[in-house]
C-alpha positions in Angstrom: -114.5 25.9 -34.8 -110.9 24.6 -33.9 -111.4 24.5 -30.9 -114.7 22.4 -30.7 -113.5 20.0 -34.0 -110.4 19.6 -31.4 -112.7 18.4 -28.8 -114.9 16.5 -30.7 -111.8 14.6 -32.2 -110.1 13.6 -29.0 -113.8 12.0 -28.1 -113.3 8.1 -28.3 -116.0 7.2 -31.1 -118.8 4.8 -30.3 -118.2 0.8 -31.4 -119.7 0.4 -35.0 -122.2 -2.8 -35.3 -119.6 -5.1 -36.9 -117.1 -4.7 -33.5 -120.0 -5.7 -31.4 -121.0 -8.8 -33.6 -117.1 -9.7 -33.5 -117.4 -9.3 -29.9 -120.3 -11.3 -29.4 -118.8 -14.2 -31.5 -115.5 -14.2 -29.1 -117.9 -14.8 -26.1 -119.9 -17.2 -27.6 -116.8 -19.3 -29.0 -115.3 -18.8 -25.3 -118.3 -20.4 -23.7 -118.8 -23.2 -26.3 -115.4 -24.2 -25.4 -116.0 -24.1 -21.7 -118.7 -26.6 -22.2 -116.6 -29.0 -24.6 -114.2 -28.9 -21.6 -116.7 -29.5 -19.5 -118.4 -32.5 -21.2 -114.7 -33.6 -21.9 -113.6 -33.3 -18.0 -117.4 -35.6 -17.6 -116.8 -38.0 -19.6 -112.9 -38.7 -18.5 -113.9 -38.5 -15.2 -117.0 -41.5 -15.9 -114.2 -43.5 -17.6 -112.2 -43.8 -15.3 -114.9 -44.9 -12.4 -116.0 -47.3 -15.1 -113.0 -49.0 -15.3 -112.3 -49.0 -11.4 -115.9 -50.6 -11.3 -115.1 -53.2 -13.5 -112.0 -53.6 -12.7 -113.8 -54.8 -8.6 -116.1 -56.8 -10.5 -113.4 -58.6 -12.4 -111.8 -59.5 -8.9 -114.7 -60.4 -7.3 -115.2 -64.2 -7.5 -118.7 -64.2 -6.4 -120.1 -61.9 -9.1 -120.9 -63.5 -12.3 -122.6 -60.5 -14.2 -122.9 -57.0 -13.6 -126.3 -54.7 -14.1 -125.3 -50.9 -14.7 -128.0 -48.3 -13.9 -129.6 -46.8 -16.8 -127.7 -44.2 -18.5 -128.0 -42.2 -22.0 -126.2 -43.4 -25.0 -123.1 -41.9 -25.1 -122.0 -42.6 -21.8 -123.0 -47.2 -22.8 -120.9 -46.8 -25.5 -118.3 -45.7 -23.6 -118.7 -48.8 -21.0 -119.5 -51.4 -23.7 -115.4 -50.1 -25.0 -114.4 -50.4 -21.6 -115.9 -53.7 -21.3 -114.5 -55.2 -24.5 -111.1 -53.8 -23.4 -111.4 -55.5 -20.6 -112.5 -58.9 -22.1 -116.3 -58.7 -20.9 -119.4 -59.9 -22.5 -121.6 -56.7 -22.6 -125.2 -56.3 -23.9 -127.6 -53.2 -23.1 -131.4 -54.1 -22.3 -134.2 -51.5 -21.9 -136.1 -48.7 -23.6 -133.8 -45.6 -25.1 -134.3 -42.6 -23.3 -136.1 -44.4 -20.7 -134.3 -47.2 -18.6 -131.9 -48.6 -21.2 -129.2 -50.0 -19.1 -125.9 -52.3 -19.6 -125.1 -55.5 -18.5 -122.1 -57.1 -18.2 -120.6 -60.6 -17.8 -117.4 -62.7 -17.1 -116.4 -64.8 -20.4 -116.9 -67.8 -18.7 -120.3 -66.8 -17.5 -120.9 -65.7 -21.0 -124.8 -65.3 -21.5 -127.3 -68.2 -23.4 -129.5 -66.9 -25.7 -132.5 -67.8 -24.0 -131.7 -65.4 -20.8 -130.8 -62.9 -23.3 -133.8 -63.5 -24.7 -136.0 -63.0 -21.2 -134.0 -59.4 -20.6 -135.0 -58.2 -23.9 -138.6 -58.8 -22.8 -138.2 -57.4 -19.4 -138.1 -60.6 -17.2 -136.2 -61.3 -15.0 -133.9 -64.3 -15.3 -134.0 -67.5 -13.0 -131.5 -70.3 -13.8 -133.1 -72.7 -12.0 -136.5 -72.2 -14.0 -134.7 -72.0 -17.2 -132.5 -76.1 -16.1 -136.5 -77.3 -15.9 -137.8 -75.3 -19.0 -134.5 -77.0 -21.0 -135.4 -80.0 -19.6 -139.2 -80.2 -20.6 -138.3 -79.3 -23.9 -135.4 -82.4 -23.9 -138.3 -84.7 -23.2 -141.1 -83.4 -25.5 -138.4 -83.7 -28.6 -137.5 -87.4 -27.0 -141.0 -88.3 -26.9 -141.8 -87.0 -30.5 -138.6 -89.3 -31.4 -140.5 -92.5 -30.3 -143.6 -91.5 -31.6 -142.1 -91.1 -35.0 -140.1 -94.0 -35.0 -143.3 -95.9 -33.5 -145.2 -95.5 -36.5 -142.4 -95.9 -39.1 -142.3 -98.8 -37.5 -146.1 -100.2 -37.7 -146.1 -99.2 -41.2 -146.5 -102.3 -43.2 -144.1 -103.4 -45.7 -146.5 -104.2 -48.1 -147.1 -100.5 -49.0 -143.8 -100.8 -51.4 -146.0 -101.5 -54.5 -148.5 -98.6 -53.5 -145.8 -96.1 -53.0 -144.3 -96.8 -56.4 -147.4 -97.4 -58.2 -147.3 -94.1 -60.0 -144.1 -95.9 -61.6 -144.5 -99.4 -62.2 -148.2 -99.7 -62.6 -151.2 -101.3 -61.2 -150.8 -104.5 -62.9 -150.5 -107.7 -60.8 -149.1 -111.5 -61.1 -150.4 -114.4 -58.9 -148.2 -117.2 -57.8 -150.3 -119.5 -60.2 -149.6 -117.1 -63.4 -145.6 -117.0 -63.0 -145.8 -120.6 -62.2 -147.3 -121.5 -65.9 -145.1 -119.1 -67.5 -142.3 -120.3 -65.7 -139.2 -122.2 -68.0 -138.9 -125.4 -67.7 -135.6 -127.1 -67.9 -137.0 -130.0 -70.3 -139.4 -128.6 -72.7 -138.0 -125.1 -73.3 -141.4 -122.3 -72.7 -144.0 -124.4 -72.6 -145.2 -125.7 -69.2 -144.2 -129.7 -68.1 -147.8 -129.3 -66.8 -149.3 -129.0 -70.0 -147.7 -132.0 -71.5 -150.4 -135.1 -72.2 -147.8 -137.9 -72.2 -145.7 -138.0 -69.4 -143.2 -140.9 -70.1 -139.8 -139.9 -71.0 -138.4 -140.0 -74.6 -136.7 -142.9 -74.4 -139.8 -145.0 -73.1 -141.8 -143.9 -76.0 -139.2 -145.0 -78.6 -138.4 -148.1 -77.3 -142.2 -148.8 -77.7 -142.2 -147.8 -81.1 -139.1 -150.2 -81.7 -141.1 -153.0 -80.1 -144.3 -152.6 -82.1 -142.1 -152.2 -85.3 -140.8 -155.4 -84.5 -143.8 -157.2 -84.2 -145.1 -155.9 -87.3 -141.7 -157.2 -88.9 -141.7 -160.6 -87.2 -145.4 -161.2 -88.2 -147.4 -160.8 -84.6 -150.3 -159.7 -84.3 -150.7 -156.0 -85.3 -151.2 -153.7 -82.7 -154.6 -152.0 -81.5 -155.6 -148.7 -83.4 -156.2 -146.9 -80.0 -152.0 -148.0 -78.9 -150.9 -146.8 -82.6 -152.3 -143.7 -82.1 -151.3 -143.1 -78.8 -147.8 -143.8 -79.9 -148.2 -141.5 -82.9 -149.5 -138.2 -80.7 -146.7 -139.0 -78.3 -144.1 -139.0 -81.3 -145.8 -135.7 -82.3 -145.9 -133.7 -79.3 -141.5 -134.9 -79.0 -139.9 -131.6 -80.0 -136.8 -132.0 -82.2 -134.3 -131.4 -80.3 -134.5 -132.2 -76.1 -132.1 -131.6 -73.7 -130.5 -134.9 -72.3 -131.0 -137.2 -76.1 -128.5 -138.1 -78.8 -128.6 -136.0 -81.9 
């Protein structure tokens, strides 16, 4: 029995479940690792071509913008950094995870927002169609200019009253009507036209002093109709009128 619980002792025991788990772990972590350094060692590498590539188009006079070939997201955000570093207008176009791509231009080639417009829809972008497109428009808004100004112009004056009607009222007054109600210098508010006797004050009284005097002296009286014309006139005299001795 010593002898065999000797042998069976110096027999290396077999790994127990936990030291193969552990063991598993370590080459799992190992290879996780290798692939970080791998997608690490990719994406330095695709920095650095990015920049020499921009860094050519940056010398290149020729080239005002630069298409990228579609790539997936994490690698654009990495050339849109690049870009900005660099002091590039860039903008990506395209469908994700199908042909989304990355554009790039020159500041002083910097995009309008029309030709960003057509790349969003998936046109392609000609400058010469877009200087006649620009200049269409130029003349439609031109021409809707005159029109407008054409009929502010025909419109009649006279429309003042109607446009304010709502305020002032519908109510009119003829030439003839403020004439009548006009005042008049000599007679205060009541019309010079509606005045019977038109001789001046001082005609009328010196005809009353003359007929007085008659009368006085013994002549011969005067008619009925000339007294009473003399005696409306002296009537219709208000008391007090501009121009006579009080």
């Amino acid at each position: 029995m010593d002898l065999l619980g000797s042998i069976l002792g110096s027999m290396e025991k077999p790994p127990s479940l936990g030291d193969a788990e552990k063991k598993k772990a370590r080459a799992q972590k190992k290879l996780v690792e290798k692939q970080q350094e791998a997608e690490k060692k990719k994406l330095t590498d695709f920095r650095e071509k990015i920049q020499k590539r921009i860094q050519e188009f940056i010398k290149d006079g020729k080239q005002q913008k630069y298409k990228f070939e579609p790539m997936e997201k994490v690698l654009r955000a990495i050339l849109h950094e690049v870009a900005d570093v660099a002091g590039l207008a860039s903008f990506s176009f395209g469908f994700e995870e199908e042909d989304r791509y990355v554009m790039l231009w020159k500041k002083e080639f910097a995009p309008s927002d029309d030709e960003l417009l057509a790349y969003r829809r998936g046109e392609a972008w000609d400058p010469e169609k877009a200087k006649e497109m620009a200049k269409l428009k130029e003349e439609e808004r031109l021409s809707a200019e005159a029109e407008s100004a054409q009929k502010r112009k025909e419109t009649p004056a006279g429309n003042y009253r109607d446009k304010y009607r709502h305020l002032i009222g519908d109510d009119t007054v003829s030439k003839d009507d403020a004439k009548t109600t006009a005042t008049n210098r000599s007679y205060g508010f009541v019309s010079a036209d509606n005045k019977r006797d038109r001789r001046t004050i001082e005609e009328v009284m010196a005809e009353s002093r003359a007929k007085k005097r008659m009368k006085t002296e013994g002549g011969a009286p005067a008619q009925t109709g000339e007294t009473e014309d003399v005696a409306s006139a002296s009537a219709e005299i208000p008391d007090s009128v501009p121009g006579s001795s009080s």
